[in-house]
N, C-alpha and C positions, 0 to 999 in steps of 0.2 A: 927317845928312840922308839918309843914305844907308839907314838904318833906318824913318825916315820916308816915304820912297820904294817902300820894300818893303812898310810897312805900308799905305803906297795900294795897292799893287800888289794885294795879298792882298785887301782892300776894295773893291778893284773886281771881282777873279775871283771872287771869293765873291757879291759883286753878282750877276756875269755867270751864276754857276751857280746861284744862286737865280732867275733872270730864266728859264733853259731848264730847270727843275725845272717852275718857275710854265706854263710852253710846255708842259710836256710832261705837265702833271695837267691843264690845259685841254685838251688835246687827246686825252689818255683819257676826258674828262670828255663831250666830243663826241664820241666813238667809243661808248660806253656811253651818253649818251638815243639816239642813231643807232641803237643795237642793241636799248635799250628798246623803244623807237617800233616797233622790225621786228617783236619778241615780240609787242607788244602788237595788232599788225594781224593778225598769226597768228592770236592768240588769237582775234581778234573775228572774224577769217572764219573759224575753225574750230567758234564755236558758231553761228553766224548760217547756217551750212551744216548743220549737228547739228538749231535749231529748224527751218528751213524742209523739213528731211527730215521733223520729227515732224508739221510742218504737210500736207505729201503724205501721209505715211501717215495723221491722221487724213480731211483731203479724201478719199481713194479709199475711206476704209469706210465716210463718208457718200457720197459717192454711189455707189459699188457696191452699198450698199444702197438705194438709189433706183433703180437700174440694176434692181437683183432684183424689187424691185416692181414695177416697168413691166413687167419680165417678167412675172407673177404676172397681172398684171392681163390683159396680153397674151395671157396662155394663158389665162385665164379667158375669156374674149371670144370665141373661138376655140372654146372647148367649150360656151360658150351659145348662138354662131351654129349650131354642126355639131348642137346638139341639138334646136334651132329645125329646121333644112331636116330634118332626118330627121322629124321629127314632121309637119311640111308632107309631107313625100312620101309617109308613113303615111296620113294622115287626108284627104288633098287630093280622093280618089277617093271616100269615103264623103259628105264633106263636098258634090262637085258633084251627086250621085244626090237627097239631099234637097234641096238650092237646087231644082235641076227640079224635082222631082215637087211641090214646094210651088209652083211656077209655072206647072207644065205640068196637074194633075190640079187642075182647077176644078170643084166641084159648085156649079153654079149655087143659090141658095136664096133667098128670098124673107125680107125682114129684118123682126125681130118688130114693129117698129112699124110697119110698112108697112097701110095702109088703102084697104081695096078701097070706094069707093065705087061704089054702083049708083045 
C-alpha cells in the first residue's frame, strides 16, 4: 500500500507542478502580449509622429509658397501704385494748363450750317 501511496503522492506533485508550470507559461504568456501591446503602441505612435511631421513639412512648402506669392503680388502692387503717383505728379501740371486753356481760350465762331436770313 505503502508503494501505492507514494505512487499518488508522486501523481499528485507531478500534477501540482504541472498546474504551476501551466501558471507560470500563462503568465509569461500575459507578460509577453502586455509587452507586445506596449511595442506595438510605440510602434504606431512613432510613425503616426514621422507621417504627421512629413504632413507639416509638405503643409509649410505649400503655403510658404502661397506666403511667397502674396508677397510677390504684394510688392508688385506697391510698385504699380508708386509708378501710378509718380507719373500723376509728373504729368498733373501739364495735364491742368491744357484742361484751362481748352476752357478758358474760346474763339467764338460762327458754325458752318448756320443761316443768316435777311
Amino acid at each position: 500500500m505503502t508503494s501505492q501511496s507514494q505512487g499518488i503522492q508522486q501523481l499528485l506533485q507531478a500534477e501540482k507542478r504541472a498546474k504551476d508550470k501551466l501558471e507560470e507559461a500563462k503568465k509569461r504568456k500575459g507578460k509577453r502580449l502586455k509587452q507586445a501591446k506596449e511595442e506595438a503602441t510605440a510602434e504606431i505612435d512613432h510613425y503616426r509622429l514621422q507621417r504627421e511631421k512629413e504632413f507639416r513639412s509638405k503643409q509649410t512648402n505649400v503655403m510658404g509658397s502661397q506666403g511667397n506669392l502674396s508677397a510677390k503680388i504684394e510688392e508688385q502692387t506697391t510698385e504699380t501704385i508708386r509708378n501710378l503717383t509718380s507719373s500723376y505728379h509728373r504729368n498733373m501740371e501739364t495735364m491742368m494748363k491744357k484742361l484751362l486753356s481748352t476752357i478758358c481760350d474760346i474763339s467764338p465762331e460762327i458754325h458752318p450750317n448756320f443761316r443768316h436770313e435777311v
